[in-house]
C-alpha positions in Angstrom: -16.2 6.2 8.0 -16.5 8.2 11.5 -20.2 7.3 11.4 -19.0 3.8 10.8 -16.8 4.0 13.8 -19.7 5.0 15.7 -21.6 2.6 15.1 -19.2 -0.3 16.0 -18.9 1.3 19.5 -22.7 0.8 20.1 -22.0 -2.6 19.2 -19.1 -2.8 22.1 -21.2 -1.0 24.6 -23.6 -4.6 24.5 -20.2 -6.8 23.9 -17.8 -4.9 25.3 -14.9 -7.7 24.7 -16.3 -9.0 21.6 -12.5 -9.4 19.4 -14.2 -8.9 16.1 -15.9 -5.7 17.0 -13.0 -4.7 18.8 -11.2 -5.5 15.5 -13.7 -3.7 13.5 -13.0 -0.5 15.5 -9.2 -0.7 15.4 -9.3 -0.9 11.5 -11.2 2.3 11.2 -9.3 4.0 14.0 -6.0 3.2 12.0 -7.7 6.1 9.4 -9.7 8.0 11.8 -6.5 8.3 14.6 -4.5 10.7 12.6 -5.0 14.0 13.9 -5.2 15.1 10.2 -6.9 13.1 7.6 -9.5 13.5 4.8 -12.1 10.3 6.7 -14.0 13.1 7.8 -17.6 14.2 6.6 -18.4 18.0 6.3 -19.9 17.2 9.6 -17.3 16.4 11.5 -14.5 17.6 9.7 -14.3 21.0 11.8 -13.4 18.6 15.3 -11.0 16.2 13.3 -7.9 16.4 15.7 -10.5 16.1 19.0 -11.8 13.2 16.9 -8.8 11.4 16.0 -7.0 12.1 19.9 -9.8 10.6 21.4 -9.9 7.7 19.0 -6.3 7.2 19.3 -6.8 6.7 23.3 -9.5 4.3 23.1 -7.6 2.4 20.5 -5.2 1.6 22.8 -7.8 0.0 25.6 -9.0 -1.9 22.5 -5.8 -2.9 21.2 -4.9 -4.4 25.0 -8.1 -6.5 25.1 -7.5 -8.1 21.3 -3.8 -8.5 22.9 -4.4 -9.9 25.8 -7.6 -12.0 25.0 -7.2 -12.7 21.2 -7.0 -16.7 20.9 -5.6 -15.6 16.9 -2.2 -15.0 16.1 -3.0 -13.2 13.0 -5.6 -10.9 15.4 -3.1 -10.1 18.0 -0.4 -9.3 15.4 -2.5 -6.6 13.3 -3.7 -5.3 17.1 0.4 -4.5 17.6 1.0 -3.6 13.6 -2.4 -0.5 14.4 -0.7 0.1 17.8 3.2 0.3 16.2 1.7 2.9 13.6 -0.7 4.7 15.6 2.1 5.1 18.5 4.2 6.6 15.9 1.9 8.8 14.7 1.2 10.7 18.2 5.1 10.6 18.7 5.0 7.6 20.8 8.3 5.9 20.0 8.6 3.7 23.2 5.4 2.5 22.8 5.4 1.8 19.1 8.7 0.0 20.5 7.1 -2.4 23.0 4.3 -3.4 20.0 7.0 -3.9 17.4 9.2 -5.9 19.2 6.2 -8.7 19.8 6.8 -9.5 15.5 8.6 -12.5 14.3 11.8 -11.7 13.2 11.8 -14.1 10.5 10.3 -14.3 7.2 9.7 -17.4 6.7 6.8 -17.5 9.3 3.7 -17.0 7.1 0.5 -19.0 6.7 1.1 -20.2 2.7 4.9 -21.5 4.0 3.0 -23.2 6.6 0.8 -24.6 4.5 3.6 -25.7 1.9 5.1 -27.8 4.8 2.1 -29.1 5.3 1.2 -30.1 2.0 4.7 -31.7 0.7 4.0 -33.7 4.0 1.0 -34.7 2.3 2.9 -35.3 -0.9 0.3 -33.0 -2.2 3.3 -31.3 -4.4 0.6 -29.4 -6.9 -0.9 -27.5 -3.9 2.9 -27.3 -1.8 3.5 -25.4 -5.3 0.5 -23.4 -4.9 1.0 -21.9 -1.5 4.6 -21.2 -2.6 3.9 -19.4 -5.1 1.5 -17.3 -2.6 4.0 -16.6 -0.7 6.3 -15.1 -3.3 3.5 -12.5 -4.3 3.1 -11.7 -0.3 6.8 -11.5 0.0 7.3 -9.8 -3.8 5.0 -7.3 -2.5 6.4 -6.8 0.8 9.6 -6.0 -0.7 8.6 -3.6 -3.0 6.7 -1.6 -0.4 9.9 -1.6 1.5 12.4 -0.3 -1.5 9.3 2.6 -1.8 9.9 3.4 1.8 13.3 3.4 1.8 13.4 5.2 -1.3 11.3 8.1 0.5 13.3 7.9 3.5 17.2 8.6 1.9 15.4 11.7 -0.5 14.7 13.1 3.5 18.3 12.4 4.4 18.8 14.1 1.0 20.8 11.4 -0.5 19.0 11.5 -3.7 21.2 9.7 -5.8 20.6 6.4 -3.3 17.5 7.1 -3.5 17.1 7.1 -7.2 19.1 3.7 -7.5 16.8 2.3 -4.7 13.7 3.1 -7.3 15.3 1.9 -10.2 16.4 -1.7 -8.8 12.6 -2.0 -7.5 11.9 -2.0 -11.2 14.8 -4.2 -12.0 12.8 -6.7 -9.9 9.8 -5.8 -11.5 11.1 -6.7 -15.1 13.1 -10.2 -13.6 9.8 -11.1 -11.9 7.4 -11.2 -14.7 10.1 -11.1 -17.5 8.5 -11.0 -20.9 5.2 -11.6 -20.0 2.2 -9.8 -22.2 0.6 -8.2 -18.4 2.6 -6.9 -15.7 0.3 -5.8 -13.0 0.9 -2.4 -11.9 3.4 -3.4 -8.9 4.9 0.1 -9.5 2.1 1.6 -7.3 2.5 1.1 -3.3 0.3 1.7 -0.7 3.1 4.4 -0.1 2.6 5.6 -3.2 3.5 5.5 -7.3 7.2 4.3 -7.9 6.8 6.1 -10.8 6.6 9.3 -9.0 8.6 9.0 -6.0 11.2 8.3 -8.4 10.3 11.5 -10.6 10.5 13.6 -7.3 13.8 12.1 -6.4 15.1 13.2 -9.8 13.9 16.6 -9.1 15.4 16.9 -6.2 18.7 16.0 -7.8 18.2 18.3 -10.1 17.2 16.3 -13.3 14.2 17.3 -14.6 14.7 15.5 -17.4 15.0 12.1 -15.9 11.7 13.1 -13.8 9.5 13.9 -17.1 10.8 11.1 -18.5 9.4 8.7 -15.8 6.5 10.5 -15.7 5.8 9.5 -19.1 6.9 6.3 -18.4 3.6 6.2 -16.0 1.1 7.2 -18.0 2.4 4.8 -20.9 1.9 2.1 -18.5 -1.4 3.0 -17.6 -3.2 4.1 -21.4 -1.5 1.8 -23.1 -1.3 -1.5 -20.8 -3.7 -1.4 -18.0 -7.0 -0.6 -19.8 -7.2 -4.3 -21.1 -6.4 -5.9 -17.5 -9.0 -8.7 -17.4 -9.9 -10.6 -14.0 -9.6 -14.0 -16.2 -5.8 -13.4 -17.2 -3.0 -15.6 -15.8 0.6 -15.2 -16.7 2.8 -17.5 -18.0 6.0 -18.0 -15.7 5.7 -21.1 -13.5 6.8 -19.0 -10.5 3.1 -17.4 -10.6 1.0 -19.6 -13.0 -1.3 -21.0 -10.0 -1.9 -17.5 -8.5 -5.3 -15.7 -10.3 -4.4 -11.8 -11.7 -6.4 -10.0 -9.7 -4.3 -11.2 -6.6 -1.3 -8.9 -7.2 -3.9 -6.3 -9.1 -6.5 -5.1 -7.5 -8.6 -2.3 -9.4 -9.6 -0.1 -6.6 -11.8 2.7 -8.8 -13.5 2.8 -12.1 -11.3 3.6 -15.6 -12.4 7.3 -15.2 -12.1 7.6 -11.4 -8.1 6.1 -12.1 -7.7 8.4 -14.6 -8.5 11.4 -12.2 -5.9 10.1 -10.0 -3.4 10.0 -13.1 -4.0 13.3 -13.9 -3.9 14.7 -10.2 -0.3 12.4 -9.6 1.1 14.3 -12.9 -0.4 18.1 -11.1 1.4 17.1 -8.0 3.2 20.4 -6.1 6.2 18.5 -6.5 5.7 19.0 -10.1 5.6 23.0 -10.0 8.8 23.4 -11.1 8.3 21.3 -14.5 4.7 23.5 -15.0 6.1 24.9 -18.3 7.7 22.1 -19.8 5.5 21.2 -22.8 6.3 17.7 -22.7 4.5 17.5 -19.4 1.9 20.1 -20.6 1.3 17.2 -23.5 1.7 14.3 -20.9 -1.4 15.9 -18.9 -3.4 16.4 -22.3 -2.8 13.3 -23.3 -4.7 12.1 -19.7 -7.4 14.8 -20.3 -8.2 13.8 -23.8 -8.9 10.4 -22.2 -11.1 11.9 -19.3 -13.8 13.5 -21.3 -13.9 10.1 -23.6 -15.5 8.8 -20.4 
């Protein structure tokens, strides 16, 4: 990726105030940044926090320009949303301040809502139904990302009980969503991590081990026994989602074998240390194992 990086800069040396290179750059410093991170070949690896400082100070130059020149709205937003989380990152809170307070504070304001307006304007109701159902997977995913968060944050004000009811109505929502339908993506996984085992860490921290194997289990059952016959062609049933392809709301980032790897190394987790005897979770990473060398 830091090769990547570099290469987009030669590009802004000849267009210096080209928005899409700038753009470029800013997604890749939103990795790079961090003063640690694992973006780093064996190359480079030994200067990561030089790397990632200097980075971090040119991302702001190139944040300003995208700001300040940027003729999209969507562009200058994800300049401030790099600049909010970068800012915070280096400690920055004031800064990160300024950038956040430039975002809508409503909802509502999203391209598919726009574009339902526009269509039942049209009387075009089949595609005003479309974009609304876009919309709910944007804003069904934007919730669940925020109960993970929370979640994380009240188990480091060590309210762990709130924390645990926090995970458990994002599951709630989960099972009202999609209901009885034969595929339920695997919404438990945020980009802030499984639901599955923020949850199991929360019930560890509370004390109950028990509860935390069990949703541990609950995890892998999901994933042997459900998500190996995902097909790009399904579509559920419910009306609230009918129009809106699978793969949307499920995107497969790695191969069956690479995901299992990640299974495994989610259930070996240093949170898990404490459950390293238990034979249930001893069979739980067999089970995952067995799987592995079937590959």
């Amino acid at each position: 990726m830091y090769e990547g990086y570099l290469t987009v800069q030669e590009g802004l040396k000849r267009y210096p105030n080209n928005i899409l290179l700038l753009l470029f750059s800013l997604e890749r410093s939103i990795a790079l940044a961090y003063p640690e991170n694992d973006c780093y070949d064996a190359e480079h690896a030994k200067n990561i926090a030089e790397h990632a400082k200097n980075i971090y100070e040119e991302s702001i130059r190139q944040a300003n320009i995208v700001i300040s020149y940027g003729k999209n709205a969507a562009d200058i937003l994800r300049a401030h949303m790099i600049m909010v989380i970068l800012h915070s990152a280096y400690e920055n809170a004031s800064q990160a301040a300024e950038h956040s307070y430039q975002f809508p504070s409503r909802a509502d304001m999203t391209v598919f809502n726009m574009s339902a307006f526009i269509a039942h304007s049209e009387h075009d109701y089949t595609r005003e139904v479309e974009n609304r159902q876009y919309d709910f997977v944007y804003h069904l995913e934007s919730m669940l990302d925020n109960m993970a968060l929370s979640g994380r944050a009240l188990v480091m004000c060590g309210k762990y009980a709130d924390a645990i009811m926090v995970y458990t109505s994002a599951f709630s929502l989960i099972k009202s969503v999609f209901g009885d339908e034969k595929y339920i993506p695997p919404v438990h996984e945020r980009e802030s991590g499984d639901m599955y085992v923020l949850i199991a860490k929360a019930c560890i921290k509370s004390g109950d081990k028990s509860s935390a194997i069990l949703y541990l289990k609950r995890m892998v059952n999901y994933d042997l026994e459900t998500r190996v016959h995902f097909t790009d062609d399904i579509q559920v049933r419910m009306p609230l989602l009918h129009q809106v392809p699978f793969i949307t709301y499920y995107k497969n980032a790695t191969s069956r074998k690479g995901h299992l790897e990640i299974l495994i190394s989610k259930l070996q987790d240093s949170a898990f240390d404490c459950l390293k005897d238990d034979e249930k979770l001893k069979r739980l990473i067999e089970r995952v194992s067995v799987e592995i060398n079937k590959e």
